[in-house]
PARO-174206 format. One record per residue (C-alpha): residue number from 1; residue in three letters; x, y, z. Coordinates in nm, 2 decimals. Example, Ala and Ser with C-alpha at 12.3 -4.5 7.8 and 13.67 -1.06 7.14 Angstrom:
BEGIN
[1 'ALA' [1.23 -0.45 0.78]],
[2 'SER' [1.37 -0.11 0.71]],
END
This chain:
BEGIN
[1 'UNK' [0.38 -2.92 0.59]],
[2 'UNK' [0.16 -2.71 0.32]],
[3 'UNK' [0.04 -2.36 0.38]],
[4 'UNK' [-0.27 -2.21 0.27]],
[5 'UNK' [-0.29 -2.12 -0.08]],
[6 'UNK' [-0.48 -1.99 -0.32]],
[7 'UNK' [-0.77 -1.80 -0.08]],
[8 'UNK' [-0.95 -1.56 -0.17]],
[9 'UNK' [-1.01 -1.29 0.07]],
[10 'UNK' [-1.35 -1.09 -0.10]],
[11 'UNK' [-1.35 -1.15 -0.43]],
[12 'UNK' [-1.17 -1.38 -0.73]],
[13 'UNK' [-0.95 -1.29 -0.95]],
[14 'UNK' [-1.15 -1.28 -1.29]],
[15 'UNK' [-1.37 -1.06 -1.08]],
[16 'UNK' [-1.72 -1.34 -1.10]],
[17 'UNK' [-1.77 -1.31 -0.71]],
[18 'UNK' [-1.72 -0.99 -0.53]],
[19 'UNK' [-1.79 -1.06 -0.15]],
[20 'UNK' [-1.64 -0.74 0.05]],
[21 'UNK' [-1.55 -0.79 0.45]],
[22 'UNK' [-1.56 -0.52 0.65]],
[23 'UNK' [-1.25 -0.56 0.86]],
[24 'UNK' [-1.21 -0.31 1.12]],
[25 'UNK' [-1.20 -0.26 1.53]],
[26 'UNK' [-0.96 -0.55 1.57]],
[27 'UNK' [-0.66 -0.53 1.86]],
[28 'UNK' [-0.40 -0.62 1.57]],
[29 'UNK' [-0.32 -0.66 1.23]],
[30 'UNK' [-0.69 -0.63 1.04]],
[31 'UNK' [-0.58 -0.91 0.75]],
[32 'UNK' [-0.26 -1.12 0.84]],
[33 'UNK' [-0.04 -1.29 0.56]],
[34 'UNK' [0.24 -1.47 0.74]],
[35 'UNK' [0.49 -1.78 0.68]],
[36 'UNK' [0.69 -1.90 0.37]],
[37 'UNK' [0.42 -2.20 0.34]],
[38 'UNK' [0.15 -1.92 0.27]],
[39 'UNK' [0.12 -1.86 -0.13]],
[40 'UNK' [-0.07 -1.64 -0.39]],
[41 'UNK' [-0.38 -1.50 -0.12]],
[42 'UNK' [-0.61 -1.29 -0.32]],
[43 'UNK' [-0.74 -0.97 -0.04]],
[44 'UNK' [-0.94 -0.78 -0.31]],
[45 'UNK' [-1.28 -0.49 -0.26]],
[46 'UNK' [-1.27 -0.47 0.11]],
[47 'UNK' [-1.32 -0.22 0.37]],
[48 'UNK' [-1.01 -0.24 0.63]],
[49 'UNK' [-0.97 0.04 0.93]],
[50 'UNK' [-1.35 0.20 0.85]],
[51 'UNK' [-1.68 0.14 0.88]],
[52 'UNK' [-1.92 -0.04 0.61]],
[53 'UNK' [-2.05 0.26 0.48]],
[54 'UNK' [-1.66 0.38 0.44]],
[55 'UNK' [-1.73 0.70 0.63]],
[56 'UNK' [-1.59 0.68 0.98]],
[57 'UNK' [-1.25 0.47 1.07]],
[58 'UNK' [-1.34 0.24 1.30]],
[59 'UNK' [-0.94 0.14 1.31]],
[60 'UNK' [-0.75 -0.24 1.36]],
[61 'UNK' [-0.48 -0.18 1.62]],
[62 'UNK' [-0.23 -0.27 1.44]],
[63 'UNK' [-0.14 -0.26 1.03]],
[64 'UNK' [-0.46 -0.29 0.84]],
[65 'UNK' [-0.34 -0.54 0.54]],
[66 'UNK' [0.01 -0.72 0.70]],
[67 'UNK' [0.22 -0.93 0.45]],
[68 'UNK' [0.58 -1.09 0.61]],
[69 'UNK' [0.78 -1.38 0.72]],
[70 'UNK' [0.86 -1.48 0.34]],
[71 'UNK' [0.47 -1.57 0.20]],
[72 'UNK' [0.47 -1.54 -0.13]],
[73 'UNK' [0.31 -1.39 -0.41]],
[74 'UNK' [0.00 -1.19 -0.21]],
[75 'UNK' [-0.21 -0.98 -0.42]],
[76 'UNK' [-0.37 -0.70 -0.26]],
[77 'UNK' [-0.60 -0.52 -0.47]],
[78 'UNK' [-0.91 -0.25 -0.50]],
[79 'UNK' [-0.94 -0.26 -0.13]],
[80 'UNK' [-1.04 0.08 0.09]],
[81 'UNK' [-0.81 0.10 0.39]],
[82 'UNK' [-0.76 0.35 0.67]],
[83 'UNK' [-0.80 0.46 1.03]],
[84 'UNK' [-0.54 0.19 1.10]],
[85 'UNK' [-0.28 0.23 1.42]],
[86 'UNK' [0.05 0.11 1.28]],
[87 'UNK' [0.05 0.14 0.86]],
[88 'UNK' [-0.21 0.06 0.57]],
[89 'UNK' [-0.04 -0.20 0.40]],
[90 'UNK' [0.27 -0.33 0.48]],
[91 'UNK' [0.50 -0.59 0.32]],
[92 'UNK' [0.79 -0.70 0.55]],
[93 'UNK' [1.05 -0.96 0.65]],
[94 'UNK' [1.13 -1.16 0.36]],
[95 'UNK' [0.76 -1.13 0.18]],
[96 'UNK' [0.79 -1.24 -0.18]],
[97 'UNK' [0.66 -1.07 -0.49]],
[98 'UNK' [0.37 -0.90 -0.28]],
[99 'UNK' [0.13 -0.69 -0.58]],
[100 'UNK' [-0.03 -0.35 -0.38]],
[101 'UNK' [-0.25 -0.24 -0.70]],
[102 'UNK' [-0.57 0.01 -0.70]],
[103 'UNK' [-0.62 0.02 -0.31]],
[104 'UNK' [-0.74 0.37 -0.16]],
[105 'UNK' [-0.51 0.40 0.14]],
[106 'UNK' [-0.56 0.73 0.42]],
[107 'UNK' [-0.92 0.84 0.30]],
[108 'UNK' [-1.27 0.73 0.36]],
[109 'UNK' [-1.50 0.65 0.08]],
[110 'UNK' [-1.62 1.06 0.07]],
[111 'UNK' [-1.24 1.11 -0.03]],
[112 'UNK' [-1.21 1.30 0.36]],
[113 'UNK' [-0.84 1.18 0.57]],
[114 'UNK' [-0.90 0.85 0.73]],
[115 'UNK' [-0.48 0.82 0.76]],
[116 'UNK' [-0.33 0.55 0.87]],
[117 'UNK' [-0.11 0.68 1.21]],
[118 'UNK' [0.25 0.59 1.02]],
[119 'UNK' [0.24 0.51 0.65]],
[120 'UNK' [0.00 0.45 0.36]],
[121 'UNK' [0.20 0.14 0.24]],
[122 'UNK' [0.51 0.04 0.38]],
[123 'UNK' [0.81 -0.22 0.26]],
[124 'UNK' [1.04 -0.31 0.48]],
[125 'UNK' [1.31 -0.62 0.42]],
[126 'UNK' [1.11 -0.76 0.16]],
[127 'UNK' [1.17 -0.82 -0.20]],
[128 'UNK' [1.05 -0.81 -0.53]],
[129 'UNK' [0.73 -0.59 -0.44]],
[130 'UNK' [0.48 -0.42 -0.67]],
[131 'UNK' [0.34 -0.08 -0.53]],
[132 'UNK' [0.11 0.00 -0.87]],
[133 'UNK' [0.11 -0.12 -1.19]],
[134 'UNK' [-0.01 -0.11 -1.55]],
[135 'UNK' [-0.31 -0.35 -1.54]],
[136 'UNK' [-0.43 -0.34 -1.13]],
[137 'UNK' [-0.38 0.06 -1.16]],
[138 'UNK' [-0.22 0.28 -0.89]],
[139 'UNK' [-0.28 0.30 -0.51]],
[140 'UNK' [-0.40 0.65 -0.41]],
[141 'UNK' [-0.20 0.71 -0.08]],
[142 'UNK' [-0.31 1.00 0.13]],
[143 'UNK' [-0.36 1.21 0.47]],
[144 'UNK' [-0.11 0.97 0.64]],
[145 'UNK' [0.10 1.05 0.95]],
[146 'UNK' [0.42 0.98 0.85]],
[147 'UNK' [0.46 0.86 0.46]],
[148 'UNK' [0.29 0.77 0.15]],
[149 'UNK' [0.48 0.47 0.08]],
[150 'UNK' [0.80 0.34 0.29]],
[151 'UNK' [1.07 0.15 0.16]],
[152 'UNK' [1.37 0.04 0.37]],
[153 'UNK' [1.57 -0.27 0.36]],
[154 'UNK' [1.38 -0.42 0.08]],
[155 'UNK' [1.52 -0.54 -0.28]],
[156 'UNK' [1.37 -0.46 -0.61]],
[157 'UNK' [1.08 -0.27 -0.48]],
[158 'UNK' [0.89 -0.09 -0.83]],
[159 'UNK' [0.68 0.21 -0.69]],
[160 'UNK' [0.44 0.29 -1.00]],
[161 'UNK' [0.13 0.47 -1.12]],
[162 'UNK' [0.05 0.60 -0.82]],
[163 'UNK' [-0.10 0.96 -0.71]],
[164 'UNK' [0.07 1.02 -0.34]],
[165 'UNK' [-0.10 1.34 -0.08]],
[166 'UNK' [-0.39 1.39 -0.40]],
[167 'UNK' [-0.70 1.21 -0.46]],
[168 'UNK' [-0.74 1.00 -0.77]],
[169 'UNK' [-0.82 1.36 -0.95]],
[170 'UNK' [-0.44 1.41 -0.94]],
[171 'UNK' [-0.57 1.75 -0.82]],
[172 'UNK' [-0.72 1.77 -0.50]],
[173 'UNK' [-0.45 1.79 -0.20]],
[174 'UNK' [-0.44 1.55 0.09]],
[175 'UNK' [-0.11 1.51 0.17]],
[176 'UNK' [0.07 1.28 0.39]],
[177 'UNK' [0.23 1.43 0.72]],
[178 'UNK' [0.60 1.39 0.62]],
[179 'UNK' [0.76 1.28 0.29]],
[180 'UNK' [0.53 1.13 -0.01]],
[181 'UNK' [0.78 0.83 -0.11]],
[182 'UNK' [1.03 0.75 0.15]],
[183 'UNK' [1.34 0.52 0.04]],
[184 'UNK' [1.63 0.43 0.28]],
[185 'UNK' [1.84 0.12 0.15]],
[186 'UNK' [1.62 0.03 -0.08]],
[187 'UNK' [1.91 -0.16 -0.32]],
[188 'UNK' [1.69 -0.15 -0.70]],
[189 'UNK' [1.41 0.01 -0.58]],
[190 'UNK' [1.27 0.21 -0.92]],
[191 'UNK' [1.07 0.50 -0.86]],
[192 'UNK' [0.80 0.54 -1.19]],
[193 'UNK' [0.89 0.48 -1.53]],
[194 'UNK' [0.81 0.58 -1.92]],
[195 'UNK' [0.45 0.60 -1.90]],
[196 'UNK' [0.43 0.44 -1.59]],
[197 'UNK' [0.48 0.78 -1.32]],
[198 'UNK' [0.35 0.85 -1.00]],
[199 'UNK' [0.22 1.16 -0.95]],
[200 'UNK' [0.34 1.31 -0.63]],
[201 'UNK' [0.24 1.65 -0.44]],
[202 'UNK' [0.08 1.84 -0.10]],
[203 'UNK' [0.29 1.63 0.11]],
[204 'UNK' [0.47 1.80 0.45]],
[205 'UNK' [0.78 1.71 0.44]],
[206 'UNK' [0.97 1.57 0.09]],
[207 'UNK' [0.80 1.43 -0.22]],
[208 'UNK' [1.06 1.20 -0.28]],
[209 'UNK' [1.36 1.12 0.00]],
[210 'UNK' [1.64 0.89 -0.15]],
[211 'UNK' [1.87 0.72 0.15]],
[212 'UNK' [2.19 0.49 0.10]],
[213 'UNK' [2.34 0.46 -0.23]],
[214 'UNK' [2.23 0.13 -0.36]],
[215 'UNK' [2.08 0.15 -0.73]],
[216 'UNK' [1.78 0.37 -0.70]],
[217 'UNK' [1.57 0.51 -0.99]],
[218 'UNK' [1.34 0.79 -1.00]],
[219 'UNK' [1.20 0.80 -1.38]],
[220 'UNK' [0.86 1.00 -1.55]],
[221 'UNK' [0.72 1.13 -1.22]],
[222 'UNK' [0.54 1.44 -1.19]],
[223 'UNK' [0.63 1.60 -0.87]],
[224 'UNK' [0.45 1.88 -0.69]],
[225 'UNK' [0.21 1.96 -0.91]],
END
């Protein structure tokens, strides 16, 4: 039997209805994306882990954005996310093609820590997944507990455009409690690109922290600056 498809979670894509949830307080997961029947949700402009006015995290229990069990093609994008008990965003167990663009992930709406208790955005045995790109922009991933994003297990995971422990200034500090970009087993995972770099700094532990050797690239990033 069919899955859902094609919902749109506060606003479209073409950007002609923007209807923002506030999604926060909840025992578990805040948004849940789940089962290989579940293709192309759209969870754009919301407020996950805080409160409406995007000052105070008023956290889900859980993971505030949760993408796994093979659903496909999820796009997750301009959405305000923190205060969460598990991780920001994560994509995991078998997720497909999963696009993390332009979401604000470990700070309130003043720019102050609202960090997620483990990572910013995590990917964990699932492939093809887009943490940033060219046309949805970077995620800004800060003032988490552990990491800015997490990678382990997954396949052909591109980590782009993104500033990870500073605020979209690429200058103030707010850095995530250990490593900024985490990769363990990672097999094709590439780490920035020409004209496509993160910018990494202010984090704890490691900007970047490369486990297993399985095809990793780390290209135009601009670390600890």
């Amino acid at each position: 039997t069919g899955g859902p498809e094609n919902v749109r979670i506060g606003a479209n894509r073409n950007g002609s209805i923007v209807a923002p949830n506030v999604v926060s307080g909840n025992t578990r997961d805040g948004i849940r994306v789940e089962g290989a029947a579940t293709n192309a949700i759209y969870i754009a402009s919301n407020t996950v882990g805080l409160s409406g006015d995007r000052l105070s995290a008023v956290g889900n229990g859980e993971n505030g954005i949760h993408v796994l069990d093979d659903a496909a093609d999820t796009e997750v994008i301009g959405n305000q996310i923190g205060g969460n008990g598990v991780d920001g965003v994560k994509a995991e167990a078998g997720a497909l093609r999963t696009r993390i663009v332009g979401n604000t992930v470990g700070a309130d709406g003043n720019g102050d820590p609202a960090g997620n208790t483990f990572s910013g955005i995590a990917v964990i045995g699932a492939a093809e997944t887009v943490v940033g790109d060219a046309d949805g922009g970077g995620n800004i991933t800060v003032s988490n507990g552990t990491m800015g994003v997490y990678v382990q297990d997954a396949t052909d995971t591109v980590v782009q455009f993104n500033a990870i422990g500073l605020l979209g200034d690429e200058v103030t500090p707010r850095g995530n409690g250990e490593d900024g970009v985490l990769v363990i087993f990672g097999g094709g995972t590439v780490i920035g690109g020409v004209d496509a770099g993160n910018v990494i700094s202010a984090n704890t532990l490691r900007c970047i922290r490369l486990i297993g050797d399985d095809g990793k690239e780390v290209l135009g990033t601009t670390i600890g600056t």
